[in-house]
N, C-alpha and C positions, 0 to 999 in steps of 0.2 A: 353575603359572604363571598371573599374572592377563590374567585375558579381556581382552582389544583390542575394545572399541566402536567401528564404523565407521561412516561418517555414509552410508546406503545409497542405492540409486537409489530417488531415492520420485517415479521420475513420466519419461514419456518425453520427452528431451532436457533434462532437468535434469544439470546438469554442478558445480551446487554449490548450499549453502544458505548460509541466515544463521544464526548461533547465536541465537535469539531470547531465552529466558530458561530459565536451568538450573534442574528443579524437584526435581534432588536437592543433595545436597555430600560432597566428602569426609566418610567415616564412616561413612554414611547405608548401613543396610541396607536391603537392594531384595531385592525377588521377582519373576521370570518377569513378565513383559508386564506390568509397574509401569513408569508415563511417567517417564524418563531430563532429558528436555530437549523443549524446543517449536524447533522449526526452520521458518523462512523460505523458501521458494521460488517461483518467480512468481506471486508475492499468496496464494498458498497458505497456509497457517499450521499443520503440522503435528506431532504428538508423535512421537519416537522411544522405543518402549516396550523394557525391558530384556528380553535373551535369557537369561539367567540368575539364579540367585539368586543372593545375594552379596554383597558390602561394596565400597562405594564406594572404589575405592584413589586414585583423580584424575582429574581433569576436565582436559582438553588444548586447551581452545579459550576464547577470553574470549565476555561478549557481548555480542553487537551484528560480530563477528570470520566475515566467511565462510570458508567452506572446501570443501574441494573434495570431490566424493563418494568415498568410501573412503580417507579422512584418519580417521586415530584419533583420537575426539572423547572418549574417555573408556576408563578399567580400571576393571575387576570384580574382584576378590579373590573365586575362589571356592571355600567349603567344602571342604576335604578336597586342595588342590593346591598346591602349594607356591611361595610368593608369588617372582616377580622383580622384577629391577629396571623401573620403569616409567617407560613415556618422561616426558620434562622435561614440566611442568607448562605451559611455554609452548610455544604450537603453533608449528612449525619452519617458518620464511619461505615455504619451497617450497610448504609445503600452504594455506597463509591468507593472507587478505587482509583489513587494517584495514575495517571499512567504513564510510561514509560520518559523520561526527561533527560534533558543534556546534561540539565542540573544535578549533582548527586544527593540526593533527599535521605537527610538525618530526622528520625525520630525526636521533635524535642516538643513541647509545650510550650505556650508563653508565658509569662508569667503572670501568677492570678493577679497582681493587682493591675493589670492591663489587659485591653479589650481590643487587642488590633485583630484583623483577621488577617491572617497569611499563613501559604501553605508550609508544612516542614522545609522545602526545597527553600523557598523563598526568604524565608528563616535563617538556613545555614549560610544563603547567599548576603544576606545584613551581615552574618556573624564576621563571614570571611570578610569585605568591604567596611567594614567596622561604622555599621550604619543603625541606630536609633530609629526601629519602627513607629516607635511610638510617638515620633517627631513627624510623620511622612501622610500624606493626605492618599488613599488609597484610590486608582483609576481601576480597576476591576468590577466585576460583579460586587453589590450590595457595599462597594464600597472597599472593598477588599486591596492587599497592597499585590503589584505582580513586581515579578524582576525586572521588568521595565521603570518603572516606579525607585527601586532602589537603584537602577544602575543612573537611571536621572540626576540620584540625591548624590552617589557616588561625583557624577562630575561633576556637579554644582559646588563642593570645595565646604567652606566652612559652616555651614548649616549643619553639618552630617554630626551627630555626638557618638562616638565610640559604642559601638554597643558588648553589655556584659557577657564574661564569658559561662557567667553560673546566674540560676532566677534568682530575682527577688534584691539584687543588688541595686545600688543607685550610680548614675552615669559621672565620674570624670572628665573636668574640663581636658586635664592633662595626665600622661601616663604618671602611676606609682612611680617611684624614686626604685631603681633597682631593676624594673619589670621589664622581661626579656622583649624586645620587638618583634611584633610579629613582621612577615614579610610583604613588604608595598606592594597592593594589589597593583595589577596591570593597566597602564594609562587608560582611560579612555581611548575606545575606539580600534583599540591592539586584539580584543578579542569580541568575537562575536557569537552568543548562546542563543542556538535556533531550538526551539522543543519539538521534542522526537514523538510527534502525535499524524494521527489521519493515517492516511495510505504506508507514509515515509513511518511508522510503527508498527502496521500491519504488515510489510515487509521487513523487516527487521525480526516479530516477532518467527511469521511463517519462515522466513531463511534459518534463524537460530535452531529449529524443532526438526525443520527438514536434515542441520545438519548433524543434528545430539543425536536422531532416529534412525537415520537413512546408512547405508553402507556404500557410499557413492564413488562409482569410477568412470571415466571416461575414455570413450574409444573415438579414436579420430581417424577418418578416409577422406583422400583427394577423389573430387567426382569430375568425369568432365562434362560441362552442360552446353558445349558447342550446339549439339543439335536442337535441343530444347531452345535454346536463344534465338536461332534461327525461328523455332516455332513460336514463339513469341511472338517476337518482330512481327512476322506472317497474321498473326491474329490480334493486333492491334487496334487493327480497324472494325473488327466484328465487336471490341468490346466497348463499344460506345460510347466512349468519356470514361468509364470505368479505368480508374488505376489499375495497369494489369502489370502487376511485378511475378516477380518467382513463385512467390510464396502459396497460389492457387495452386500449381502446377508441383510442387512438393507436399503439397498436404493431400491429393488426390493420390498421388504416387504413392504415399505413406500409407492412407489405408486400405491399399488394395495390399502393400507388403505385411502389415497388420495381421490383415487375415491368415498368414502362413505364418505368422509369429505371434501368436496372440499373448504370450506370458509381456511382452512390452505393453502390454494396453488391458493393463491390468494394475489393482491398489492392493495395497496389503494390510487385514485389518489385525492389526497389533495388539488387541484387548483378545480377539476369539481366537488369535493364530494360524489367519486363513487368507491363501493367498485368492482376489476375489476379481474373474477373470472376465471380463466386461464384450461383450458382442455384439457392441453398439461403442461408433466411432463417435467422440464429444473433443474434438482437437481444441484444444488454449492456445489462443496466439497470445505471444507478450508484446504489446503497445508501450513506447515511451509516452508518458504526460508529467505534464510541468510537472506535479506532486510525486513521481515516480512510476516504476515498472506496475501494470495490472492485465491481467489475463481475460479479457473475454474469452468466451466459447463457442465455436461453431458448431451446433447440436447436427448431428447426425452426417457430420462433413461427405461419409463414403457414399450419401445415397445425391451427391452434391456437384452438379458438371465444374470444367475451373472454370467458366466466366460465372457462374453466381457463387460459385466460393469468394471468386476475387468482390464483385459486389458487396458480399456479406463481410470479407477482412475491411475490404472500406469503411461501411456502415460502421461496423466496432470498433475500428480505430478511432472513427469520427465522434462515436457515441463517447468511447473513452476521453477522449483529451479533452472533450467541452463537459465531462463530470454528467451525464446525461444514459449511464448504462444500467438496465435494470438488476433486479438484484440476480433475476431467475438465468440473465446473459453474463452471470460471473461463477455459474454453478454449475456441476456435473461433469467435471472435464474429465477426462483419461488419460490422456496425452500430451503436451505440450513441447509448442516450437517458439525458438526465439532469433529472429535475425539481426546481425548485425548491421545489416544492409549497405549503402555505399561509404561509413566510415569503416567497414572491411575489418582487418587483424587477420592473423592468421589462423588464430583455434580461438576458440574459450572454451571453459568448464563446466557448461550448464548447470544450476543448482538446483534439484528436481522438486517440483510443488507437491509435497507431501501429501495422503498417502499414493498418490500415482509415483510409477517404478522408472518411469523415463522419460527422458527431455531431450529435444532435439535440437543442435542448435544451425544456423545456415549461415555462414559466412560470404563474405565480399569473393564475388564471378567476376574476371578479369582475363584479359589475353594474356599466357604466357604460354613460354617455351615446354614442349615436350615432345617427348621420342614415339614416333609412330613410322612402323614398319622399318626400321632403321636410322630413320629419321627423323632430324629437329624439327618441328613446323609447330605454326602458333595454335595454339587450343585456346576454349574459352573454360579455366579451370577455377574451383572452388572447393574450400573444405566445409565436411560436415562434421560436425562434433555430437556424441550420442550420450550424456550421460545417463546413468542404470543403477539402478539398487541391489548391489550383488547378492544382500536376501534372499532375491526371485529373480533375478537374472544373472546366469552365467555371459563371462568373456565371449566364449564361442557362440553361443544364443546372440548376442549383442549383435557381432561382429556379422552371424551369420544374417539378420533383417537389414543393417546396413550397405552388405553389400548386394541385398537382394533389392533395396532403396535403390542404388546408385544403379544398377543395371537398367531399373526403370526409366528414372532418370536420363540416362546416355542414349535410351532405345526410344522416345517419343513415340514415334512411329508405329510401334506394338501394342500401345493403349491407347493412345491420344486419337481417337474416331471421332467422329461428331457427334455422339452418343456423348462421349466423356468430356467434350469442349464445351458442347449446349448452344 
């Protein structure tokens, strides 16, 4: 009998993944703990390695396609057992759910006297392109057709037969006499339809909830970090290859202001109507990687000197971009910072990681002009941007941690001992 691949619990309260990309195919001999498929779960991105050796007999889920944990996402044909019938190639309604697509996915059926496999999306994309599934040799799972597959037939020209715009009809060399044209799809190569799956979904969905949910405003102050920079500079050499940017040095700041502001580092739970106020510092740095923005977490930052914060931003940035972060280092944050770093701007509007109430953001440090003691002289100045969930934080609350941020900030010298550098 061929082995049933289940898509397993990889993580607590995860209840399903995304089929991210299959790194085998039908046919493909596999061995014991050989990566099967990469799977999506909250910002997670992990391999499911095969439990057996054996031959690839079909893949049951498309991708970019979620499914539910213990939905059969794949058969093993293995050695020495005698193969059955294996489920259909296309994953059964009950268990998956299309997910999110460039393409806009209409509800249609194919038609019973045809047997192609293609998803709704990929369906209305023939419809629109006026392309004849049933002409088309599918490259997908089990054989299945993608929009890759039509957009091919599209430029290849006269192969393509019009396809109907109601079931059960039969195809037309030439239009009806009379029949209104539709509108010339767009050259090849004029547009280009990326699917809105992986990480580049998981941000989409989590921004869209943070901002239906959230009552979000932003409070912006110029900081000056002359001194800090100075201090930097100064312990460069103590951090031993260690990348040592700002960003240690404002997350230590933050949760020692934290503590005298504790409604910012706090979530709000929306089902019990309770705002739930956390005394344990779990900072989210936001990391650029190829795939998009993702938030590791530094657990327990405030008990954290800055050279092994900076250590640890390193580690997590590194761990992020090479897809390498565990599930447990994307979990539990409270607070979140996100820097611009040296491509600068002068604000942004931080958009807060739902249910946490605030996000910090650190913009581009640079010489310029300001007025001290009378006088013009160059400072090293930078804005911080603070956005807040007016839910649970007040204007003045905001306003009041950020300037209690920035005094830390300006004054190094008042916290920054060797206790706090490490």
């Amino acid at each position: 009998m061929a082995f049933e691949v289940r898509l397993p619990d990889i993580g607590e309260g995860v209840a399903e993944g995304e089929i991210v990309r299959w790194l085998v195919k039908p046919g493909d001999v596999v061995k014991e703990d050989q990566p099967l498929v990469e799977v999506m779960t909250d910002k997670a991105s992990v391999e499911i390695p095969s439990p057996r050796n054996g031959t690839i007999a079909g893949l049951h889920a498309e991708e970019g396609q979620v499914v539910n944990v213990g939905t059969t996402i794949i058969t093993i044909e293995v050695a020495g057992e005698a193969a059955s019938a294996s489920p259909s190639s296309t994953p059964p309604a009950a268990h998956a759910k299309p997910a999110a697509s460039a393409t806009a996915a209409v509800a249609t059926s194919a038609p019973p006297a045809t047997r192609v496999q293609a998803t709704p999306a990929v369906r209305q994309l023939a419809k629109q392109m006026g392309i004849a599934l049933e002409g088309l040799a599918g490259s997908g799972p089990g054989g299945a057709i993608s929009a890759d597959d039509v957009k091919r037939a599209a430029a290849s020209g006269g192969a393509a037969v019009a396809a109907l715009a109601s079931a059960g009809g039969t195809a037309a060399a030439t239009p009806t006499a009379g029949a209104v044209a539709s509108p010339a799809p767009p050259s090849a190569g004029a547009e280009t339809r990326v699917p809105l799956r992986g990480l580049r979904r998981k941000i989409a969905e989590h921004m869209r909830h943070s901002i239906d949910t959230a009552a979000h405003f932003t409070f912006v102050a110029e900081c000056d970090f002359t001194e800090l920079v100075a201090r930097r500079e100064a312990l460069k050499a103590k951090a031993a290859g260690t990348k040592l940017t700002f960003l240690p040095f404002v997350v230590r700041a933050m949760t020692d202001a934290l503590k005298q502001h504790e409604l910012l580092n706090a979530t709000l739970d929306d089902a019990r109507g309770e705002i739930v106020i956390k005394r344990y510092y779990h900072v989210a740095i936001a990391v650029e990687t190829a795939d998009g923005l993702t938030a590791p977490v530094i657990h327990d930052a405030d008990r954290r000197p800055v050279l092994e914060l900076a250590r640890e931003i390193d580690r997590l940035a590194s761990a992020a971009r090479s897809g390498k972060l565990k599930l447990e280092e994307l979990q539990g944050g409270t607070i979140t910072v996100t820097s611009t770093g040296a491509r600068g701007g002068v604000l942004a509007t931080p958009i807060l990681h739902h249910p946490q109430v605030s996000i910090l953001g650190v913009h581009e440090i640079k010489p310029k002009p300001a007025v001290r003691d009378g006088q013009i002289v160059i400072r090293e100045l930078g804005n911080l941007s603070l956005s807040l969930d007016h839910r649970v934080v007040d204007g003045a609350v905001g306003a009041d941690f950020l300037y209690d941020l920035i005094h830390r900030l300006e004054t190094p010298a008042e916290w920054l001992d060797e206790r706090a550098i490490g």
